[in-house]
DOFI-734464 format. One record per residue (C-alpha): residue number from 0; residue in one letter; z negated, x, y. Coordinates in steps of 0.02 Angstrom, whole numbers, always signed. Layout:
# DOFI-734464
+-----+------+--------+--------+--------+
:  nr : rest :      w :      u :      v :
+-----+------+--------+--------+--------+
: NUM :    a :      Z :      X :      Y :
...
+-----+------+--------+--------+--------+
This chain:
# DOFI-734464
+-----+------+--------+--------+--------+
:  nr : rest :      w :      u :      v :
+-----+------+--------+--------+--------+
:   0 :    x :   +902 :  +5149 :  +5171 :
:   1 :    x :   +998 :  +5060 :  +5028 :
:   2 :    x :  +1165 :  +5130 :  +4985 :
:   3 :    x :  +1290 :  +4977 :  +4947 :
:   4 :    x :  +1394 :  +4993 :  +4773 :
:   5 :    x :  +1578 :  +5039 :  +4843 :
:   6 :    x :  +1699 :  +4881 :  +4800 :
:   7 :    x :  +1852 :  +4928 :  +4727 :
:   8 :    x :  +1976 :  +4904 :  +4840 :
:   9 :    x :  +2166 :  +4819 :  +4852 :
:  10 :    x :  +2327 :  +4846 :  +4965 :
:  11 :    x :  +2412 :  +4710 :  +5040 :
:  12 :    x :  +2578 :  +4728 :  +5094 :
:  13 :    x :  +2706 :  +4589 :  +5177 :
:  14 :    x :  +2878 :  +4603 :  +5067 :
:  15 :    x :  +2946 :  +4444 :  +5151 :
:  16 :    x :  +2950 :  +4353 :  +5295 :
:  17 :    x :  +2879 :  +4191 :  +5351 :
:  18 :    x :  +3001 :  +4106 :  +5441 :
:  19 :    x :  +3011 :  +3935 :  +5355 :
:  20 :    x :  +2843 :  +3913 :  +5271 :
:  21 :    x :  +2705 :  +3821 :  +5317 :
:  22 :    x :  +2580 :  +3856 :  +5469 :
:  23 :    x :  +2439 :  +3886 :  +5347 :
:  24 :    x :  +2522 :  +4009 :  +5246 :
:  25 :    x :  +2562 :  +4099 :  +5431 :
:  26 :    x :  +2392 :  +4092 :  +5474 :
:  27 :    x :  +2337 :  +4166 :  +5317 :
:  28 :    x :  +2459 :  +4318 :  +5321 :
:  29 :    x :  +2383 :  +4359 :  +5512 :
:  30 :    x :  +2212 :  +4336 :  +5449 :
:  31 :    x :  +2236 :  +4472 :  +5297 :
:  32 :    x :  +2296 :  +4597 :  +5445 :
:  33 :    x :  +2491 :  +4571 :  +5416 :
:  34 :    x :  +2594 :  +4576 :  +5546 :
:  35 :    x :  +2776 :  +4623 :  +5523 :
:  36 :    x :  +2876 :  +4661 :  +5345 :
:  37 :    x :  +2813 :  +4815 :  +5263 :
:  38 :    x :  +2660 :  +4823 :  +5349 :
:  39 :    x :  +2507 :  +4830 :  +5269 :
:  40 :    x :  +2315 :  +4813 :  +5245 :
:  41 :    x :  +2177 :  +4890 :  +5144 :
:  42 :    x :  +2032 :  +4762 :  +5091 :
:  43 :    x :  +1902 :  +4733 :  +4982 :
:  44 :    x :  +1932 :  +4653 :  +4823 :
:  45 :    x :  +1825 :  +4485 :  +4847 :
:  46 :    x :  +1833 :  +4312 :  +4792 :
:  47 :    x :  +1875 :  +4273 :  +4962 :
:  48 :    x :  +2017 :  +4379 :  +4994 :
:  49 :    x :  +2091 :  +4353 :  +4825 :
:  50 :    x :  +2096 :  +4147 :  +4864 :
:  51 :    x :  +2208 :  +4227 :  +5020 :
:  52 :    x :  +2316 :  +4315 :  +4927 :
:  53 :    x :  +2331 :  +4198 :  +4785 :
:  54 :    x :  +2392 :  +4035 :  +4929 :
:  55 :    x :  +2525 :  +4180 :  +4996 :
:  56 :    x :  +2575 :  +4289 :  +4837 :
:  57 :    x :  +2748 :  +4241 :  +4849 :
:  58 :    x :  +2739 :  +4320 :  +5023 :
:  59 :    x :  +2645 :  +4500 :  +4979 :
:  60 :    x :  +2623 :  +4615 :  +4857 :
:  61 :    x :  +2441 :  +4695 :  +4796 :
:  62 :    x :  +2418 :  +4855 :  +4719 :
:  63 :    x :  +2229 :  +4911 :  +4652 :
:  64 :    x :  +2172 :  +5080 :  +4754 :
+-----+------+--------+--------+--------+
């Protein structure tokens, strides 16, 4: 069997809340795993995720593991 390379990996954490902004942007915060303020997610650091984080990164903050 192949071993994958290990992708480096990012926290996610909700610092504010979303009352008031647009469905899309709530839709993205429950689809990186973020429920209430404070709470938090680990994921891997892909182009997809990142285009997440980037439409709600008024809404989170991201720390490298």
């Amino acid at each position: 069997r192949l071993r994958r390379a290990q992708m480096a990996q990012i926290k996610v954490t909700l610092v504010r809340s979303t009352i008031g902004c647009t469905q899309t942007q709530k839709d993205t915060v429950a689809a990186l795993g973020l429920k209430k303020i404070n709470s938090f997610r680990v994921h891997e650091d892909t182009p997809a995720t990142m285009g997440q984080i980037k439409k709600v990164s008024h809404l989170v903050k991201v720390e490298n593991i």
